[in-house]
C-alpha positions as CSV (number, residue, x, y, z in Angstrom):
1,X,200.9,171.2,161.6
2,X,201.8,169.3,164.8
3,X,202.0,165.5,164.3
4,X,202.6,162.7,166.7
5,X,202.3,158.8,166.3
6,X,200.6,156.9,169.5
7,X,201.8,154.0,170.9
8,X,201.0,151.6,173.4
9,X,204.6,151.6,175.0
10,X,207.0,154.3,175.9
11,X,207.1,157.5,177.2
12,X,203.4,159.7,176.1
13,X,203.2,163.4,177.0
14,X,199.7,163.4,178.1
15,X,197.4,166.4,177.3
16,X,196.6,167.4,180.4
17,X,200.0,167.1,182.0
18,X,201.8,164.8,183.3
19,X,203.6,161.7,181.5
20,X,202.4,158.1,181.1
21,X,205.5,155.4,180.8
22,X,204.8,151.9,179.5
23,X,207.1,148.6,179.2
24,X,206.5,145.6,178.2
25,X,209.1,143.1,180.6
26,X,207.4,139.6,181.0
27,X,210.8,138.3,182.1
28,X,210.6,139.9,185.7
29,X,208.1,139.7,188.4
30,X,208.6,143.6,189.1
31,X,209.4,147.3,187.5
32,X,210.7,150.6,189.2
33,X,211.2,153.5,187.0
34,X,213.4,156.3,187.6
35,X,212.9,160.3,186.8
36,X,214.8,163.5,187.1
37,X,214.3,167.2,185.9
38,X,217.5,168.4,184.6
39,X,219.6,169.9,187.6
40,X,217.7,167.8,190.1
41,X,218.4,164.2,191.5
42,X,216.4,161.2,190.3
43,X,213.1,160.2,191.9
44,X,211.9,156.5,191.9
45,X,208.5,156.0,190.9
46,X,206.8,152.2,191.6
47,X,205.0,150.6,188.3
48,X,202.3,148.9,188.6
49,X,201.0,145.6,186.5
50,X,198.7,146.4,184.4
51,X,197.4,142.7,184.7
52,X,198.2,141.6,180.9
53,X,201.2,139.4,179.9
54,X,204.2,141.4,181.1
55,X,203.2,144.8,181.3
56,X,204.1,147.3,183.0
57,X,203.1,151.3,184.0
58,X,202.8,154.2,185.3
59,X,201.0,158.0,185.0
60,X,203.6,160.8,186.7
61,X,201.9,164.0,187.3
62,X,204.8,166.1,187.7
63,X,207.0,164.6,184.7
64,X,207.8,166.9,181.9
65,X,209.2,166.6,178.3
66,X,212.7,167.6,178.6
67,X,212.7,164.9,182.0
68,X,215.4,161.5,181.9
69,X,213.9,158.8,183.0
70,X,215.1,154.9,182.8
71,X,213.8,151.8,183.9
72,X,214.9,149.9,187.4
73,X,214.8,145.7,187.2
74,X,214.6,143.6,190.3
75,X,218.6,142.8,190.2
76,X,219.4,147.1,190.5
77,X,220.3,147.0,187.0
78,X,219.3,150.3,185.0
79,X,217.9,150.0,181.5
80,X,217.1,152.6,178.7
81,X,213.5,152.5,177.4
82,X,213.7,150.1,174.3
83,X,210.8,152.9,172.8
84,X,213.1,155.9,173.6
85,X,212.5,158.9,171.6
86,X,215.7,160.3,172.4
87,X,218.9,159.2,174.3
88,X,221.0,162.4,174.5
89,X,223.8,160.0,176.3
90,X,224.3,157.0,173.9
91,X,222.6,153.5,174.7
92,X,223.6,152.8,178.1
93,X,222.6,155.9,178.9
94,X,218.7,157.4,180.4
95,X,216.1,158.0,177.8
96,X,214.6,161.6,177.5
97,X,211.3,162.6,177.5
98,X,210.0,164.5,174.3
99,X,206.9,166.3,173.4
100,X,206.8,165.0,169.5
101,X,203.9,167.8,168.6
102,X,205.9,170.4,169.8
103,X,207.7,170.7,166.4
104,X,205.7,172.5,164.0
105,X,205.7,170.9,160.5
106,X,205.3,173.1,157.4
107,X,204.8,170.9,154.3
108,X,201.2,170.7,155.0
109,X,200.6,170.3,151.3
110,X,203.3,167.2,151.0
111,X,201.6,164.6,149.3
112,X,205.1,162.6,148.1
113,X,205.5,161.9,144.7
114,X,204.6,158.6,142.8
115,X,207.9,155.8,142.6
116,X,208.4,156.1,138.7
117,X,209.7,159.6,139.4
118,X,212.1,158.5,142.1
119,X,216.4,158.8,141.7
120,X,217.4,157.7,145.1
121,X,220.5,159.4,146.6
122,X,221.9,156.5,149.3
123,X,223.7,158.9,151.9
124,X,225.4,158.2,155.2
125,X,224.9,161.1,157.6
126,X,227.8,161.0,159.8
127,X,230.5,161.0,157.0
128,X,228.0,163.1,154.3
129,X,229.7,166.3,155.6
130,X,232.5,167.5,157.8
131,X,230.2,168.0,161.0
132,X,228.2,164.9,160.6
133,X,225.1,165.9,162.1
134,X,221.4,166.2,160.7
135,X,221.6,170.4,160.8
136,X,225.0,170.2,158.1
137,X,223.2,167.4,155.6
138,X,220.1,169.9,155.5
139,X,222.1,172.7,154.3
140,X,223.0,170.0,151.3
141,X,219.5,169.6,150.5
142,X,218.9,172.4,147.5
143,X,222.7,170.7,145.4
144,X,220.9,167.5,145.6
145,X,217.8,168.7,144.3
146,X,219.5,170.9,141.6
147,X,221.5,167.6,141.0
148,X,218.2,165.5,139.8
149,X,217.8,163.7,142.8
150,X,214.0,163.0,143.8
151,X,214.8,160.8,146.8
152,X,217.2,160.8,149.9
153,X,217.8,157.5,151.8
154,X,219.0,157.7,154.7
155,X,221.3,154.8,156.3
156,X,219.6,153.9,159.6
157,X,219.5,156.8,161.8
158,X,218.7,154.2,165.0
159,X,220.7,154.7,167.9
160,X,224.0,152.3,168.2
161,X,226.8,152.5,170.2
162,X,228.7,155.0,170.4
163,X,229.6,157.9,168.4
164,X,230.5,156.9,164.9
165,X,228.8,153.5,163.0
166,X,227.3,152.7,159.7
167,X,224.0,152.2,161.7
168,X,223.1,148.4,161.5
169,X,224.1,147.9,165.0
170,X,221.4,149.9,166.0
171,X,219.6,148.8,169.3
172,X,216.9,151.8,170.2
173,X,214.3,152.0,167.2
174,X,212.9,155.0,167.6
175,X,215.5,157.2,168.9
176,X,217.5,159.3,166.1
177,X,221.4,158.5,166.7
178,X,222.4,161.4,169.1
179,X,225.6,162.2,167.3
180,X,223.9,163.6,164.2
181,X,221.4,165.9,166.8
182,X,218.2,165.9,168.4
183,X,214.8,164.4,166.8
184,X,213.5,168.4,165.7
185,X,216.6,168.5,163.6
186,X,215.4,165.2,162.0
187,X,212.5,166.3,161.8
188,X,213.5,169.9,160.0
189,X,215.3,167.9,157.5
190,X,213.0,166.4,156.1
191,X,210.9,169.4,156.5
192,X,213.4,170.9,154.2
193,X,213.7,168.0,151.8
194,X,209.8,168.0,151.5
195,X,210.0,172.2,150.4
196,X,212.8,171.2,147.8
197,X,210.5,168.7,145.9
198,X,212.4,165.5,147.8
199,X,211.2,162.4,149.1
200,X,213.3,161.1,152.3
201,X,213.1,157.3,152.6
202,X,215.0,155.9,155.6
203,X,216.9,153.0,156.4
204,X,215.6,150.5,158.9
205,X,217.1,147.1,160.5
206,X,214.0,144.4,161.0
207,X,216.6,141.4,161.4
208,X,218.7,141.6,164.3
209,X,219.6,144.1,167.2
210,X,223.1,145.4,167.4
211,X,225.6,143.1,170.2
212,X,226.4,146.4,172.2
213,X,223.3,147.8,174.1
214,X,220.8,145.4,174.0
215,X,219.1,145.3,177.5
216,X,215.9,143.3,175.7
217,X,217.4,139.9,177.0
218,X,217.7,141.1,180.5
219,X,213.9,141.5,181.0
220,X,212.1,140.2,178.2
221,X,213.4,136.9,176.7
222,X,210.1,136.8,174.5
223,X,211.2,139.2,172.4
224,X,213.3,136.4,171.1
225,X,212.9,132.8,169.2
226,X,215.4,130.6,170.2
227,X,213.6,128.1,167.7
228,X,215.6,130.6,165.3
229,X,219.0,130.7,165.2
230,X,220.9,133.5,163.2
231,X,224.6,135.0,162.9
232,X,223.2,137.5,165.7
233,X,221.6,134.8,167.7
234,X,218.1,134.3,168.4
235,X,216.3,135.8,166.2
236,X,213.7,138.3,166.8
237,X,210.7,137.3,168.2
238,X,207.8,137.7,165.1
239,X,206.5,134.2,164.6
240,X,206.9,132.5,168.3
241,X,204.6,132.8,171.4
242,X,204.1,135.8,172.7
243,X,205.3,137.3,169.5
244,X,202.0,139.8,169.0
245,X,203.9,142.6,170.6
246,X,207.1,142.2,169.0
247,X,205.0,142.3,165.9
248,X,203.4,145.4,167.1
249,X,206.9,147.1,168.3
250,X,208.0,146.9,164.7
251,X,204.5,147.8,163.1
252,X,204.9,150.9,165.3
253,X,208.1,151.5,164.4
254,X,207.5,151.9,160.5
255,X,204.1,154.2,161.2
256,X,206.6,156.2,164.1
257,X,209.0,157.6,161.0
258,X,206.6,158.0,158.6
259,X,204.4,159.9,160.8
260,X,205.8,161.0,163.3
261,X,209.2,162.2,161.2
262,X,207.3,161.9,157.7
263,X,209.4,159.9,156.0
264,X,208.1,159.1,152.5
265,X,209.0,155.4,152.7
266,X,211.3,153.1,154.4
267,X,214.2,150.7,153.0
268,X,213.9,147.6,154.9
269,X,217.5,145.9,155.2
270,X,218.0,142.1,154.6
271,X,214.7,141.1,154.8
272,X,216.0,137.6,153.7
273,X,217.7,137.1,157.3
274,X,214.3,138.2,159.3
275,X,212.6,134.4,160.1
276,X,209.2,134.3,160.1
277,X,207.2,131.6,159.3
278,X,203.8,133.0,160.3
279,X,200.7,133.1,157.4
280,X,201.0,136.6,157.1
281,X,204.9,137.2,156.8
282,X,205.7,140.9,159.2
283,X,207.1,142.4,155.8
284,X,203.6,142.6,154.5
285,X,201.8,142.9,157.6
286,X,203.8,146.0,158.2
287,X,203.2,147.2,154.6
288,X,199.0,146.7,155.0
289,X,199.4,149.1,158.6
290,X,201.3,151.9,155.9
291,X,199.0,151.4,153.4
292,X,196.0,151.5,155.8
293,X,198.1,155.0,157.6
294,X,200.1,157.1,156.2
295,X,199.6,155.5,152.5
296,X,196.1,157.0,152.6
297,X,196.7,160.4,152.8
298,X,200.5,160.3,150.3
299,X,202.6,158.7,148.5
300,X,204.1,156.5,150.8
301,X,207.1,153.4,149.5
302,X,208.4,150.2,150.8
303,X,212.1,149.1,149.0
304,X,213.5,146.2,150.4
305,X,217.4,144.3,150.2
306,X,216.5,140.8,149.7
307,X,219.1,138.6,148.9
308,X,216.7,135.8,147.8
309,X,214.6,137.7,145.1
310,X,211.8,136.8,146.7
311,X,209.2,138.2,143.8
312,X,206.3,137.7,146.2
313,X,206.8,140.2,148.1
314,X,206.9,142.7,145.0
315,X,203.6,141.8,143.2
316,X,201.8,144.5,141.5
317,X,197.5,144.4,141.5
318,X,195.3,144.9,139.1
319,X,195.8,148.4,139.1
320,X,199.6,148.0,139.0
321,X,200.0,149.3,142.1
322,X,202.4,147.2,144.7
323,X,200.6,144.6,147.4
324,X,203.6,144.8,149.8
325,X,206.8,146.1,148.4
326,X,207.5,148.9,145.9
327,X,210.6,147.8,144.6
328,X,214.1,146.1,145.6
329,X,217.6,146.8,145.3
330,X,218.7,145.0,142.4
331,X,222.5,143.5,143.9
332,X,222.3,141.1,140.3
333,X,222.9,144.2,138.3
334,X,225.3,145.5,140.3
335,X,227.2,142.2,140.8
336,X,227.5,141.4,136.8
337,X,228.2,145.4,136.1
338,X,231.0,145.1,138.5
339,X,232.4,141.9,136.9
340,X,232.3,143.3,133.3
341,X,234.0,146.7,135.0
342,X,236.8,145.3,136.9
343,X,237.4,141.8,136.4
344,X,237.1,140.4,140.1
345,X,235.6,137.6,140.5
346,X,236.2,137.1,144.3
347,X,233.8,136.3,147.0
348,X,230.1,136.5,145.5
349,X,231.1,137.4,142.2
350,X,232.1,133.6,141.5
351,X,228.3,133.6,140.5
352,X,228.8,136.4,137.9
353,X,232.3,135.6,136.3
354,X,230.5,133.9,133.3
355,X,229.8,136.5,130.6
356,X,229.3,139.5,132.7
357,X,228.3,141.7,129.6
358,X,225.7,139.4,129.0
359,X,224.4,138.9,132.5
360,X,224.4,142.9,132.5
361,X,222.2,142.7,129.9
362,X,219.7,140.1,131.5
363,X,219.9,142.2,134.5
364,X,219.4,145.6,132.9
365,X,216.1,143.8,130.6
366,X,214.4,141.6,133.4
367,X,215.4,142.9,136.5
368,X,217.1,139.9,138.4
369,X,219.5,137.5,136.9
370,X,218.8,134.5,139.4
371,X,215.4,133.9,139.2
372,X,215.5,130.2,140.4
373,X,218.9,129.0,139.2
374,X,221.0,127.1,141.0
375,X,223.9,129.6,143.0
376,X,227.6,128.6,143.1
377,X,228.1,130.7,146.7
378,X,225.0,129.2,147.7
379,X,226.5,125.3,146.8
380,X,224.4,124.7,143.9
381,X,220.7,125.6,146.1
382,X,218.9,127.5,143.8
383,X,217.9,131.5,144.2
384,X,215.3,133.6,143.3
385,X,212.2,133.5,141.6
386,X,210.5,134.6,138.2
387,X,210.3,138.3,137.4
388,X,208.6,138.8,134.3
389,X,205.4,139.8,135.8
390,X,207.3,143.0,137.6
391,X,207.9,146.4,136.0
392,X,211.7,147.6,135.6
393,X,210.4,150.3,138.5
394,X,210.3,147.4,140.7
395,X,214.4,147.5,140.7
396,X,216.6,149.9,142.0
397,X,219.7,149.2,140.4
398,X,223.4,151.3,141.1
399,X,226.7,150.8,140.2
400,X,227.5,151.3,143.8
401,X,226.6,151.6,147.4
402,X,227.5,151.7,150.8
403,X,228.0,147.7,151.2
404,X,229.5,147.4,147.9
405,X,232.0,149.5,148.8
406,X,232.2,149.5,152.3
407,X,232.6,145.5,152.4
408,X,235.6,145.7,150.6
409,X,238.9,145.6,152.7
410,X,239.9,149.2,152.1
411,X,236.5,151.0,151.0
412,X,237.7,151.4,147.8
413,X,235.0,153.1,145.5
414,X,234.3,151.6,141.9
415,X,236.0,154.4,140.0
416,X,239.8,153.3,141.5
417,X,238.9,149.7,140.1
418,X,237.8,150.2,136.1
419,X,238.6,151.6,133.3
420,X,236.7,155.1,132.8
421,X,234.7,154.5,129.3
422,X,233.5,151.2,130.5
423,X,231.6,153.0,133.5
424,X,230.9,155.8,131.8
425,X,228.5,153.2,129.4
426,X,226.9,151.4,132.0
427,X,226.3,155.1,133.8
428,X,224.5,155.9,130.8
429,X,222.6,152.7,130.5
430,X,221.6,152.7,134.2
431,X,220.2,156.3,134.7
432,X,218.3,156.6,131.5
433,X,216.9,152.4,131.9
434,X,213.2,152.3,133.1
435,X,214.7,150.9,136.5
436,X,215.1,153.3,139.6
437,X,218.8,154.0,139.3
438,X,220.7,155.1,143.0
439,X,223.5,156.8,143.3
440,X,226.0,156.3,146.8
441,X,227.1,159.8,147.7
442,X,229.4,161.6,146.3
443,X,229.3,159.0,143.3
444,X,228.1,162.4,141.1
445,X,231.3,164.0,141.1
446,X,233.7,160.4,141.3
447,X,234.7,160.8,144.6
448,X,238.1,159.8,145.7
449,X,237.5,159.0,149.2
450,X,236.6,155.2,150.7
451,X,234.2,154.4,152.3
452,X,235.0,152.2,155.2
453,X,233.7,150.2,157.4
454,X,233.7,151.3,160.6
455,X,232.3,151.5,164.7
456,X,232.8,152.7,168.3
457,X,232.1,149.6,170.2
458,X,233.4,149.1,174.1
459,X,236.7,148.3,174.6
460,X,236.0,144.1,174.5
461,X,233.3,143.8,171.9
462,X,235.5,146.6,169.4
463,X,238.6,144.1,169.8
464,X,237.1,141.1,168.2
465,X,235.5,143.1,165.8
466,X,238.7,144.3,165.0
467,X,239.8,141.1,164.8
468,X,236.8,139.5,162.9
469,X,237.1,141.9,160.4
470,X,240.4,141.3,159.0
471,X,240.0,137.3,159.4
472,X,236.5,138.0,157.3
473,X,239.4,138.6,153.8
474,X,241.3,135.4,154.9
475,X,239.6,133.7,152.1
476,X,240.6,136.0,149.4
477,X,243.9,136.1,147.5
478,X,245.2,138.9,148.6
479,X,245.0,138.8,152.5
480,X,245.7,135.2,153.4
481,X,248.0,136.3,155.2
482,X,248.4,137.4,158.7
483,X,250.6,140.5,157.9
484,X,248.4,141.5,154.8
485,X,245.2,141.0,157.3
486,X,247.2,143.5,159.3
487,X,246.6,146.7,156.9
488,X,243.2,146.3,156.8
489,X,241.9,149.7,158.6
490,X,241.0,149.1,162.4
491,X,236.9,149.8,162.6
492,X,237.3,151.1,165.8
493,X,239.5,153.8,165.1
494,X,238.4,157.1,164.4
495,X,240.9,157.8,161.6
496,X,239.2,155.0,159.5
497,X,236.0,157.2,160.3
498,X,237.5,160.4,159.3
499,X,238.7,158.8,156.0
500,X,235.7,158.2,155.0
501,X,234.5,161.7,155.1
502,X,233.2,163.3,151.8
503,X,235.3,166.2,150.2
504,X,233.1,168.3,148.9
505,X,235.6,170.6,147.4
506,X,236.7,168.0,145.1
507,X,233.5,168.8,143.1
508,X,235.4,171.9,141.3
509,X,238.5,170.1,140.7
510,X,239.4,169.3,137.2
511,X,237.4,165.5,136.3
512,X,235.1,165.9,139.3
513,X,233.7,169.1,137.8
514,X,233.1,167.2,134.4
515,X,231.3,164.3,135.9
516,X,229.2,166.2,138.1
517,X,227.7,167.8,135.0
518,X,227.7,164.4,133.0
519,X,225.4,163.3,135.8
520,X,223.6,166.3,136.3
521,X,222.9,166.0,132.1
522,X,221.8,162.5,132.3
523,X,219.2,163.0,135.1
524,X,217.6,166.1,133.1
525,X,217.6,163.9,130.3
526,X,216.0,161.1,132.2
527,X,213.2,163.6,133.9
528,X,212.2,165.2,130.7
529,X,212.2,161.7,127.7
530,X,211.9,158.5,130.2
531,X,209.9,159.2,133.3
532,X,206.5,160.3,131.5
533,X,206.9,156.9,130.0
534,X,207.0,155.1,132.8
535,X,206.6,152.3,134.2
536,X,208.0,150.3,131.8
537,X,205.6,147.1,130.1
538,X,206.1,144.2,133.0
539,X,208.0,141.3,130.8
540,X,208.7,143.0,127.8
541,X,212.1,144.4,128.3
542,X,214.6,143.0,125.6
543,X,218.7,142.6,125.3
544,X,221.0,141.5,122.5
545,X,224.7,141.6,122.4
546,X,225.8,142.2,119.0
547,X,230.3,141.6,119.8
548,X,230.9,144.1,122.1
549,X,227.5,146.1,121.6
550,X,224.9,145.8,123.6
551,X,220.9,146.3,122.7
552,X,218.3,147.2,124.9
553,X,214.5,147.4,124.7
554,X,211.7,148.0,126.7
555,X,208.0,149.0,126.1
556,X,207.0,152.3,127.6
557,X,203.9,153.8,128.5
558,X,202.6,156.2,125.1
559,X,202.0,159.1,124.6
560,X,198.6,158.4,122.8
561,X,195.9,155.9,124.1
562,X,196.1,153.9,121.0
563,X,200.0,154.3,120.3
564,X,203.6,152.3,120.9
565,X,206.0,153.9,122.6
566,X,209.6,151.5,122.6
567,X,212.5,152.5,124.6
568,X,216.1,151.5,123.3
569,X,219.4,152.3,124.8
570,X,222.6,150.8,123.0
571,X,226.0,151.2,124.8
572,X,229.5,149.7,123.8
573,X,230.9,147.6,126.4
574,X,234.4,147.2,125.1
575,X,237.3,148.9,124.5
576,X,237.2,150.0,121.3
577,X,235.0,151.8,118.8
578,X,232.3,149.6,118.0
579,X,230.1,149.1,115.0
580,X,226.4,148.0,114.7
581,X,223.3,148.1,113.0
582,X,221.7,151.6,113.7
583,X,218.5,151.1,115.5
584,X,215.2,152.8,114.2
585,X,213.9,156.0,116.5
586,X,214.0,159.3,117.6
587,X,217.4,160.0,119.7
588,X,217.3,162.0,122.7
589,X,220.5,161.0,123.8
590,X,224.0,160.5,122.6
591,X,227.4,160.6,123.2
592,X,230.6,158.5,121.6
593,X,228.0,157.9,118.4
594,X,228.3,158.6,115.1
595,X,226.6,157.4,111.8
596,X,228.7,155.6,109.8
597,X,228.2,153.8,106.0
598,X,226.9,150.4,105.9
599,X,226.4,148.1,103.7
600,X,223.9,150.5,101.8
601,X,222.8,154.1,102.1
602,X,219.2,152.8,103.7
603,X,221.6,150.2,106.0
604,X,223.7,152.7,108.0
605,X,225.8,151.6,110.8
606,X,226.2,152.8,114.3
607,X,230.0,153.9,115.8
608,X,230.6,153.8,119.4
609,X,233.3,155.1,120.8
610,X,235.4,153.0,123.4
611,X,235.0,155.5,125.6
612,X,231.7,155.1,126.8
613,X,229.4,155.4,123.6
614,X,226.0,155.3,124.5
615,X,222.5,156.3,122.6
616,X,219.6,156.5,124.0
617,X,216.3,156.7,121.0
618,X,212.2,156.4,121.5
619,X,210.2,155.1,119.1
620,X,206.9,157.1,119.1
621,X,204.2,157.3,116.5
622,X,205.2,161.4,116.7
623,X,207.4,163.9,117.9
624,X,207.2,167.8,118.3
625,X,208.9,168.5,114.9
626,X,210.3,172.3,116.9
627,X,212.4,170.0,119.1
628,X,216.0,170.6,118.3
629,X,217.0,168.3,121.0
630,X,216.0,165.5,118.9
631,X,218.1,163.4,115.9
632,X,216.9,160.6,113.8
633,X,219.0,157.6,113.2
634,X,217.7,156.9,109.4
635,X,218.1,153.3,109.6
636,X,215.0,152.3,108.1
C-alpha cells in the first residue's frame, strides 16, 4: 500500500510529472520560487496569483522529488515552505521535494486497537537511544511490546532549530526533525510498531510556533491575531479574519500524520493556551475531519494536555464513544501523587500540599481533582469543571513525564526524590486503575539519568534562553540566588543533551533488573484481569482512606449481561505496616499483604507492608474455579 494525504498548499508530485508548489502569502504583492536538482544551480521560476486572497503558484514540468526548492519574497529574502515535507538542512534551510507514495506501507490489515486497551509509553526520540534517530528507536520496538506497552507517543517530531530540542519549538509542521532521519524512516517505524501489535500516537504543538525559524510573519501576518496576545506573541490565527486557512493548515496537519505517516492518534499539547473564540472551537473541528477520515476506516485517538479540565471537550455519546477528545493527561494525579511522594510543595504544588493522600485518592476515583474549585496558583479563579459523567479511560494518569521532570532545575527523575515503598504503592495503584496509565521512558527499569531541558538555538536567541531559564527557579527556595541560578545546566549546551541520554544497560544491573520485571508483571496483570472490564462505570468510582490505607472502587464492565463486576485496589500509603478491614473479592493481585486476625474469625484484617503493599481483588458473580492465580480474601 502506497498512501499520500492531499493538500491545497505545498509541494504535490503530480501524476504525470512534473511538481505543482502552492503558498499562501497575502502579506506581499509578489512570489518567486527557487528549484535545483542536486549537483545543479538553482533556477528561478515566476508564480503566478491564483486570483484568491494571497495565493500563490506554480506547475514545474521538469521538477522532481528529490529537487530543493524555497520561496523568493519581494525584499530577496529566502524562505522555507511552511508545508515542507522534508528539510534535510534545518529550518533556515530549502525544503525538499518528496514523493510520499513512494514508500510502500505493509500493515494493510492495521485497524488500531480500541483506547481501553491502551498503556502509553511517552518517549523522546533524540535521547531514547545513543544515535537518536528514527532507524535506532525502531530496533526498540519488539522490548516495548514484550514490556506491555500498547501505545508509543512520540514528543513532537516537527522540525525546530537546530540539532537537538525537546520539540515544542517546532516551526515546520509537516516536516519530521531531520536529526532523527528522513520521513521513510518515520514512516518504517511505525510500520514496525503497527506489525508488533503497537499504536504510535504523536505529539503535536497547536498553540504557538517556536521564536527561531518562523518566516510566517515575513509574508503572511494573517496567520496571526494580534487581538490575542500570548507568552509567544500573537497567537495563531484560528478565530480572526482570514483565519479559514490557518484553520485548514492545522486540519491538514492532523489528517497529514495520521494518513500520510499513519499515526493512530495525536496528543495535542496545551490546548488551554490555543485562543479561539469561534462557535466551533479548532480542537473539535479538527477531531470531526479525523473522525470523518482516517476514523472511518480505524481506530483513530485524540488525547489532549489541558490545563483547565475543560470536560467539554471529553464528552462521551450515547454510545460512549468520545465527541471530540478521547481522553486527557491527568497532571491532578500526578501533582497530588508527587506531593504525598516527596513532600515538595513548590511552584504548582502549593494547590496539592493539603492532604495529598487524600487528593490521590480523589484523583485516582474521579479523574480530576479541580473540577471548578477555586486555584491557589491561579489567585483564587476557579479551574476545571465536573467529571462524573467521564469514564476513568478518559484519564491518562503517570507518575511521571517529560515536563514533570524535565521542568525541574536538574531533570531529576521521581525515583531520586521518594522513598521506594511509597512509589512502589502508587505504581501498583496507577497500572492496575481503570485509568490509561503512561509511563516516561526508561521509568520501567528506574532509570538514573535526568532528563533535562534542553535546545540548539542561534547564538542570540540561545543566550537569553540560557539566561531565562535559570531566572525561571528564582522564585523557589533553593535558587534565589545568583550563584545557585548558576548550576542550573546551560540548555544550549550539548553536554546537558548528552545527559539526558537513556542507559539502556542499566536494565540488567542489580534494582533495575527487579523493576523492570515488577512492571513487566503488573502490565500482564493488567492485560489479562482489568482491560476486558473496561471502561470503567462513568461516576461510580469510589475512595476511602482508612489511617494510612487507602480504598478504592470502581464498577467494571461484567462478565455476564445481567451481572456486577466491582473493581477494588487497596494500597498502604505510609510507612509502616498497615492494618484494615479485608475487602470482600477475588484477588488477582498482591504483594506486601497478608491476612491477619481481627476482631473475629469471619472479621479478618488486612496487613500491608510499608513497603509498597498493594492488593488488587474483582468482585464477580463467578470465577474459573481451575484458576490458581486467584486467592479469596474471606472477609465476609
Amino acid at each position: 500500500m502506497r498512501r499520500e494525504h492531499k493538500m491545497p498548499f505545498g509541494a504535490t508530485v503530480l501524476e504525470g510529472g512534473g511538481v505543482r508548489f502552492r503558498l499562501w502569502a497575502p502579506g506581499v504583492a509578489e512570489v518567486s520560487l527557487e528549484r535545483r536538482t542536486r549537483g545543479t544551480g538553482w533556477t528561478l521560476h515566476a508564480m503566478k496569483s491564483l486570483g484568491e486572497h494571497g495565493w500563490f503558484g506554480c506547475d514545474v514540468a521538469e521538477a522532481a522529488a528529490g529537487d530543493d526548492y524555497r520561496f523568493v519574497l519581494p525584499d530577496g529574502l529566502k524562505v522555507p515552505d511552511p508545508a515542507s515535507r522534508h528539510n534535510p538542512d534545518d529550518v533556515h534551510g530549502p525544503s525538499r521535494v518528496v514523493a510520499p507514495a513512494a514508500y510502500e506501507w505493509h500493515d494493510d490489515d492495521w485497524k488500531g486497537r480500541p483506547w481501553r486497551e491502551a498503556v502509553v509509553y511517552e518517549l523522546h526520540l533524540g535521547t531514547f537511544t545513543p544515535e537518536g534517530s528514527f532507524d535506532a528507536a525502531r530496533k526498540k520496538l519488539p522490548e516495548l511490546a514484550a514490556l506491555g506497552v500498547t501505545a508509543i507517543e512520540l514528543m513532537p517530531v516537527a522540525d525546530f532549530p537546530g540539532q537537538r530540542g525537546w520539540g515544542y519549538d517546532g516551526v515546520l509542521q509537516f516536516a519530521p526533525e531531520a536529526s532523527y532521519g528522513k520521513p521513510e524512516a518515520l514512516k518504517a517505524f511505525v510500520d514496525a510498531a503497527h506489525g508488533l501489535g503497537l499504536m504510535v500516537l504523536l505529539d503535536v504543538v497547536y498553540n504557538h510556533f517556536g521564536p527561531e525559524g518562523n518566516y510566517l510573519h515575513a509574508y503572511c501576518p494573517d496567520f496571526f491575531n494580534p487581538a490575542h496576545q500570548t507568552p509567544w506573541g500573537a497567537a495563531i490565527n484560528f478565530d480572526g479574519d482570514h483565519s479559514r486557512p490557518v484553520r485548514d493548515f492545522f486540519i491538514h496537519n492532523a489528517l497529514y500524520w495520521l494518513e500520510e505517516f499513519r499515526f493512530d492518534g495525536l496528543r495535542m499539547d496545551a490546548v488551554h493556551a490555543i485562543r479561539d473564540d469561534s462557535e466551533l472551537h479548532i480542537v473539535r473541528e479538527i477531531a470531526a475531519a479525523i473522525r470523518k477520515g482516517p476514523g472511518r476506516e480505524r481506530a483513530v485517538h485524540v488525547v489532549l494536555e489541558n490545563e483547565h479540565n475543560h470536560v467539554h471537550l471529553l464528552t462521551r455519546d450515547a454510545d460512549g464513544d468520545p465527541e471530540a477528545a478521547s481522553a486527557q493527561w491527568n497532571d491532578d494525579l500526578h501533582h497530588a501523587a508527587h506531593v504525598h511522594a516527596t513532600g515538595e510543595i513548590d511552584g504548582y504544588y502549593l494547590d496539592y500540599a493539603s492532604e495529598p493522600r487524600a487528593l490521590v485518592g480523589r484523583s485516582l476515583a474521579g479523574g480530576f481533582i479541580y473540577t471548578g474549585q477555586p486555584s491557589v496558583m491561579r489567585d483564587g479563579d476557579p479551574r476545571g469543571e465536573p467529571a462524573d459523567s467521564l469514564p476513568p479511560t478518559a484519564f491518562v494518569s503517570f507518575l511521571q513525564n517529560h515536563d514533570q521532570v524535565g521542568n525541574r532545575a536538574f531533570g531529576e527523575r521521581i525515583e531520586a526524590l521518594a522513598p521506594p515503598h511509597r512509589l512502589r504503592a502508587l505504581r501498583g495503584a496507577l497500572l492496575l486503575s481503570p485509568h490509561v496509565p503512561m509511563l516516561f521512558m526508561g521509568e520501567e527499569w528506574a532509570a538514573t539519568s535526568p532528563f533535562l531541558y534542553f535546545c540548539d538555538f542561534g547564538p542570540e536567541l540561545a543566550q537569553a534562553v540560557t539566561d531565562g531559564r535559570r531566572k525561571e527557579f528564582g522564585r523557589f527556595a533553593g535558587f534565589t540566588s545568583e550563584q545557585a541560578q548558576a548550576l542550573i545546566p546551560d540548555p544550549n549546551a550539548e553536554s546537558t543533551f548528552e545527559a539526558s541520554r537513556l542507559n539502556w544497560d542499566e536494565r540488567d544491573q542489580p534494582g533495575h533488573r527487579e523493576r523492570l520485571h515488577e512492571v513487566r508483571s503488573l502490565l500482564a496483570v493488567r492485560k489479562r484481569r482489568v482491560v476486558p472490564h473496561l471502561p470503567a462505570k462513568p461516576g461510580s468510582g469510589r475512595w476511602q482512606l482508612a489511617g494510612d490505607i487507602l480504598f478504592l472502587q470502581w464498577e467494571m464492565v461484567p462478565s455476564q449481561p445481567d451481572g456486577v463486576c466491582w473493581l477494588q485496589i487497596v494500597i498502604n500509603l505510609g510507612d509502616t505496616e498497615q492494618f484494615g478491614a479485608a475487602p470482600t473479592g477475588r484477588v488477582f493481585h498482591s504483594w506486601g499483604c497478608r491476612l491477619a486476625a481481627g476482631p473475629s474469625p469471619r472479621l479478618p484484617l488486612l496487613a500491608l507492608s510499608p513497603g509498597g503493599g498493594c492488593a488488587a481483588l474483582l468482585q464477580l458473580p463467578a470465577f474459573d474455579e481451575d484458576d490458581d492465580s486467584i486467592s479469596v480474601f474471606e472477609a465476609p
